[in-house]
ZABAFI-688229 format. One record per residue: residue number from 1; z, y, x negated of N, C-alpha, C in turn. Coordinates in nm, 3 decimals. Atoms other than C-alpha are relative to their C-alpha. Example, Ala and Ser with C-alpha at 12.3 -4.5 7.8 and 13.67 -1.06 7.14 Angstrom:
BEGIN
+-----+---------+---------+---------+---------+---------+---------+---------+---------+---------+
| seq |     n.z |     n.y |     n.x |    ca.z |    ca.y |    ca.x |     c.z |     c.y |     c.x |
+-----+---------+---------+---------+---------+---------+---------+---------+---------+---------+
|   1 |   0.000 |  -0.119 |  -0.089 |   0.780 |  -0.450 |  -1.230 |   0.000 |   0.120 |  -0.090 |
|   2 |  -0.006 |  -0.119 |   0.082 |   0.714 |  -0.106 |  -1.367 |   0.073 |   0.109 |   0.077 |
+-----+---------+---------+---------+---------+---------+---------+---------+---------+---------+
//
This chain:
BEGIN
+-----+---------+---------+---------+---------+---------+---------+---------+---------+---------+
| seq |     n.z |     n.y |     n.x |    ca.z |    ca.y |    ca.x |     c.z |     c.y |     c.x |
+-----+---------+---------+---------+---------+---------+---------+---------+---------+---------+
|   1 |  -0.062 |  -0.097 |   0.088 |   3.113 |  10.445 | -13.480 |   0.084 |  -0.075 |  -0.103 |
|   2 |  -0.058 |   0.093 |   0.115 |   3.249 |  10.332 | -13.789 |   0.144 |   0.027 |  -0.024 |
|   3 |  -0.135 |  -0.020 |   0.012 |   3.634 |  10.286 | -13.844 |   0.073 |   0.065 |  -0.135 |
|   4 |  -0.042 |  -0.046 |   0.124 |   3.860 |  10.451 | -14.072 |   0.114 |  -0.141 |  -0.057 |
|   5 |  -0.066 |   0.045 |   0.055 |   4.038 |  10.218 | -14.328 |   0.113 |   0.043 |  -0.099 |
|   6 |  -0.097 |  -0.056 |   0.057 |   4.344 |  10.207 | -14.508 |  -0.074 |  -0.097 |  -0.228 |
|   7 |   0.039 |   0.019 |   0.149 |   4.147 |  10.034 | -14.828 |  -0.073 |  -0.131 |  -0.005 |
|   8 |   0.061 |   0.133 |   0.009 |   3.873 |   9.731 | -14.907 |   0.066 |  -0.143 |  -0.045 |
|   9 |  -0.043 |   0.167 |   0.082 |   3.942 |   9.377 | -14.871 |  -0.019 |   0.016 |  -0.099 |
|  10 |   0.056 |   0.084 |   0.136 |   3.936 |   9.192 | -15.199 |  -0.111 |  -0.125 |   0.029 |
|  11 |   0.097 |   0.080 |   0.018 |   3.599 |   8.979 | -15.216 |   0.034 |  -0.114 |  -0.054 |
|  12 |  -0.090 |   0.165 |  -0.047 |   3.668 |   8.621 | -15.131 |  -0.147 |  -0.059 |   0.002 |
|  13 |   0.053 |   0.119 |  -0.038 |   3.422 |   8.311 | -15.163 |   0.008 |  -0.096 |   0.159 |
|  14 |  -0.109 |   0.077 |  -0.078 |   3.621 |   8.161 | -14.911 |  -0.114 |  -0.039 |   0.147 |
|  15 |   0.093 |   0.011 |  -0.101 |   3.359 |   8.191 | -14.622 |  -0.049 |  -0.093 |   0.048 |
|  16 |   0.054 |   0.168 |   0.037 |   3.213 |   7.844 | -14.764 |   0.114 |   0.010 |  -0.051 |
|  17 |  -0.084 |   0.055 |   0.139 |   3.403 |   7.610 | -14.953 |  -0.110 |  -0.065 |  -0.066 |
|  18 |   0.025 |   0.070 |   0.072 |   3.167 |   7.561 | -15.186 |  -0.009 |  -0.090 |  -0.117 |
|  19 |  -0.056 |   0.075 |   0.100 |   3.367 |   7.441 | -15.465 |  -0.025 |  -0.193 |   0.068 |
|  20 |  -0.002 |   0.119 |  -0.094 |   3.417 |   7.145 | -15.189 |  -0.138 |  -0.095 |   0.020 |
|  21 |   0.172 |   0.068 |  -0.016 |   3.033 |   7.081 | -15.113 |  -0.029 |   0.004 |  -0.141 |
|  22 |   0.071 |   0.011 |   0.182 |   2.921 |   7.116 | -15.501 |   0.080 |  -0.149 |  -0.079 |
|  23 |  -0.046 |   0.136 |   0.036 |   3.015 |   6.716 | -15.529 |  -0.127 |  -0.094 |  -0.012 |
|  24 |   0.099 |   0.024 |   0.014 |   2.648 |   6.641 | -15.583 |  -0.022 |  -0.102 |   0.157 |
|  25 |   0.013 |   0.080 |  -0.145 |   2.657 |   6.460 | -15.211 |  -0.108 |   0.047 |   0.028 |
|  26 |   0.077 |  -0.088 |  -0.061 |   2.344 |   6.539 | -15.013 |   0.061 |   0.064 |   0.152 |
|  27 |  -0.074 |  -0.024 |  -0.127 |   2.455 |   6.749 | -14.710 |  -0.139 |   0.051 |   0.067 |
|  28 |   0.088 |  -0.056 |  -0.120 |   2.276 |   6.887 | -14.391 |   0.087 |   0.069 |   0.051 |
|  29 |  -0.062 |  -0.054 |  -0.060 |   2.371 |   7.195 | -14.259 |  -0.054 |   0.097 |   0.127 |
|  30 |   0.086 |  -0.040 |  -0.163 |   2.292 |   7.296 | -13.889 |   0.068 |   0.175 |   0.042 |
|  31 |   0.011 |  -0.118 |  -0.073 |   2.233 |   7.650 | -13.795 |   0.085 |   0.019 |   0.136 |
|  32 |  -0.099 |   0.000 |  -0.189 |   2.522 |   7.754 | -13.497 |   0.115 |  -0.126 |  -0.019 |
|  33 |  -0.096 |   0.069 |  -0.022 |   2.718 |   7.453 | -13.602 |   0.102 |   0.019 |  -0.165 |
|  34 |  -0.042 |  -0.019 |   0.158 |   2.778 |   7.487 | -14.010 |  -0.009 |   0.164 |   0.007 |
|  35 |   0.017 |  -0.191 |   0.032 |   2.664 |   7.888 | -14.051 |  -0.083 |   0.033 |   0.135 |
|  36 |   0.060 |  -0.097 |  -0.155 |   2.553 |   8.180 | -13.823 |  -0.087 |   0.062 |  -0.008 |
|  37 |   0.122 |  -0.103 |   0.053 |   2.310 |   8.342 | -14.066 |  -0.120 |  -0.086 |   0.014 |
|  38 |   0.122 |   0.089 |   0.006 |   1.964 |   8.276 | -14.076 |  -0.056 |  -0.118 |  -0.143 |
|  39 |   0.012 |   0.111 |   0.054 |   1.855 |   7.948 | -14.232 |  -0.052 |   0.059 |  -0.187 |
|  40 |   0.035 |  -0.032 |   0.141 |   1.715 |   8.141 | -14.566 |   0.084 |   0.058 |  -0.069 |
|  41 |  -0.147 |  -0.088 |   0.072 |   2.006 |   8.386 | -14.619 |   0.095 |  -0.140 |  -0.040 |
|  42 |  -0.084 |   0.166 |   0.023 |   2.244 |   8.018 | -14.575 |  -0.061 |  -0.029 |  -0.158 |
|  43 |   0.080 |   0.061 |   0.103 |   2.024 |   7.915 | -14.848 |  -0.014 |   0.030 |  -0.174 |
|  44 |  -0.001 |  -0.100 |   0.105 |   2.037 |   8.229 | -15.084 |   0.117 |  -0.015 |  -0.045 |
|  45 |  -0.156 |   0.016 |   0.020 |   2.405 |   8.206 | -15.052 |   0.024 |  -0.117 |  -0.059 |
|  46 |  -0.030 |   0.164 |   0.083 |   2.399 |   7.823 | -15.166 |  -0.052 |   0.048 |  -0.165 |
|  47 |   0.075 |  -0.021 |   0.165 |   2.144 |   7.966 | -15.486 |   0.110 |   0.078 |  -0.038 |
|  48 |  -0.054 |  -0.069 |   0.096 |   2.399 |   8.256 | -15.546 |   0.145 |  -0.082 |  -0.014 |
|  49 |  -0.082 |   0.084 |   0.020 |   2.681 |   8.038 | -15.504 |   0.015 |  -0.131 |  -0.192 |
|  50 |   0.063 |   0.050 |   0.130 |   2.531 |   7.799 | -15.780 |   0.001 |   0.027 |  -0.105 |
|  51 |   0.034 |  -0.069 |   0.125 |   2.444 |   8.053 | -16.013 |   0.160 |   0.023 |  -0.037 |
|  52 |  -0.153 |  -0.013 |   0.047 |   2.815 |   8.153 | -16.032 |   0.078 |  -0.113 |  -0.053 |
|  53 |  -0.018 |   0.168 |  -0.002 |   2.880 |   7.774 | -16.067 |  -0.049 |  -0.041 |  -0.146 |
|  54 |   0.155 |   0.077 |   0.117 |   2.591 |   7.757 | -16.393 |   0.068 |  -0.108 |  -0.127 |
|  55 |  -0.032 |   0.106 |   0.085 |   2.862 |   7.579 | -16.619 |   0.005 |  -0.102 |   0.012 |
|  56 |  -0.035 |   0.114 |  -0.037 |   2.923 |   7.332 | -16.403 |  -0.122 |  -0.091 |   0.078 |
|  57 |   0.094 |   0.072 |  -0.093 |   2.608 |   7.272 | -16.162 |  -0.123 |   0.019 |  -0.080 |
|  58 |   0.116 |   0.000 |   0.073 |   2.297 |   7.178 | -16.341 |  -0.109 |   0.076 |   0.123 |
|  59 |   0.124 |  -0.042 |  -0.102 |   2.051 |   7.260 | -16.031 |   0.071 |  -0.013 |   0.154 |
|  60 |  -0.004 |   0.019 |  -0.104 |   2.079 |   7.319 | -15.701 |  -0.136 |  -0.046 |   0.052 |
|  61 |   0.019 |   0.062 |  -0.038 |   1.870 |   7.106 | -15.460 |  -0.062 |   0.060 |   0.139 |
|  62 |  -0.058 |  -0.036 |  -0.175 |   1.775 |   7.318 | -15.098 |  -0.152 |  -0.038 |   0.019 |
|  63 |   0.164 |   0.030 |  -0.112 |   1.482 |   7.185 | -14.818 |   0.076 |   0.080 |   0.163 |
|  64 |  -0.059 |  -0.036 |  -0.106 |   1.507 |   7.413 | -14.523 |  -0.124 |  -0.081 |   0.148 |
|  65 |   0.076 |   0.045 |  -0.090 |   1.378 |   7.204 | -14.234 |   0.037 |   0.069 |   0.196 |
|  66 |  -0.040 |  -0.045 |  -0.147 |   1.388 |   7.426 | -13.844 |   0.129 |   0.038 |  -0.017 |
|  67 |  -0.150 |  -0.041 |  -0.032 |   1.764 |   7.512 | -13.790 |   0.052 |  -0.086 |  -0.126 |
|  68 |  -0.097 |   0.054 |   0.113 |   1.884 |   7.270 | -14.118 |  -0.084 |   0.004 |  -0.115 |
|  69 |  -0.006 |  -0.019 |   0.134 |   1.964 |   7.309 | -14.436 |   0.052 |  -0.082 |  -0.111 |
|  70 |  -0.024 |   0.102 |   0.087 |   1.955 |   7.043 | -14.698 |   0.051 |   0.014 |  -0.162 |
|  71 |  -0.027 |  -0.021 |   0.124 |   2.165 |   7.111 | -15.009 |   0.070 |  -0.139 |  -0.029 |
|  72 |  -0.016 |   0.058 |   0.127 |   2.265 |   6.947 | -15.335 |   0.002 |   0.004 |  -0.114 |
|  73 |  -0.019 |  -0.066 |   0.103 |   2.451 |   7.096 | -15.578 |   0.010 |  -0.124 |  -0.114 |
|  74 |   0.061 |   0.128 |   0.105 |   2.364 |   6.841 | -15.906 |   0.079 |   0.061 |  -0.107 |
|  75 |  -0.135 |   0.005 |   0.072 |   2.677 |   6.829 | -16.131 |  -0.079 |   0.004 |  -0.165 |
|  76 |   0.015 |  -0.012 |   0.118 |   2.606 |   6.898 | -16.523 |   0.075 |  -0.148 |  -0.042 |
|  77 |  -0.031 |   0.189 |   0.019 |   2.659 |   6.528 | -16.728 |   0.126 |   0.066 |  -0.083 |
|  78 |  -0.114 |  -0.068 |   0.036 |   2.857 |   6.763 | -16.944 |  -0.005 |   0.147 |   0.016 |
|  79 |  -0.079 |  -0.122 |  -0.027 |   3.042 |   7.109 | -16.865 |  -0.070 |   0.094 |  -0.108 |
|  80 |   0.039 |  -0.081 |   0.104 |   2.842 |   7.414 | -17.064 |   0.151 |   0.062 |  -0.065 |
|  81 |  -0.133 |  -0.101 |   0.070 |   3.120 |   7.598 | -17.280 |  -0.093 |   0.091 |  -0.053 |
|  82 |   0.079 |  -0.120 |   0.053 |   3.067 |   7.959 | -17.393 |   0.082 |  -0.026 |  -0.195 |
|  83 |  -0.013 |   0.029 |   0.149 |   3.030 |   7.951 | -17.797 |  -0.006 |   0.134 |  -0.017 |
|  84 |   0.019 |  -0.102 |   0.025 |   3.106 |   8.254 | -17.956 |  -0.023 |   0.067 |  -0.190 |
+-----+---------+---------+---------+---------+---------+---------+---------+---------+---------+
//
């Protein structure tokens, strides 16, 4: 049964730090030990992560191999700016 609230969180990143991982490093991230979702959602979340990122991260990087997940967020040489 669903609870009554007194009003919605505010929508937080925070879940990841992906500011933290988006250091063009390659990482590996293990299913049950890094995240709890399934290995493609993990994955979606790194792409939408990214996309929110687009000034700064040229490409993201993902290989999902069994339970891990291989990202590599790939740093822009320079920073897009919005021209108006």
């Amino acid at each position: 049964m669903p609870k009554i609230v007194q009003g919605v969180p505010e929508r937080t990143d925070r879940i990841y730090p992906w500011n933290d991982w988006a250091d063009g490093e390659l990482r590996e991230f293990v299913k049950g030990e890094d995240f709890e979702t399934d290995t493609r959602a993990f994955a979606n979340a790194a792409r939408n992560a990214a996309a929110r990122r687009r000034s700064t991260i040229e490409k993201l990087e993902v290989v999902i191999r069994g339970d891990s997940v291989f990202l590599r967020f790939v740093q822009r040489r320079t920073p897009l700016t919005e021209t108006r």
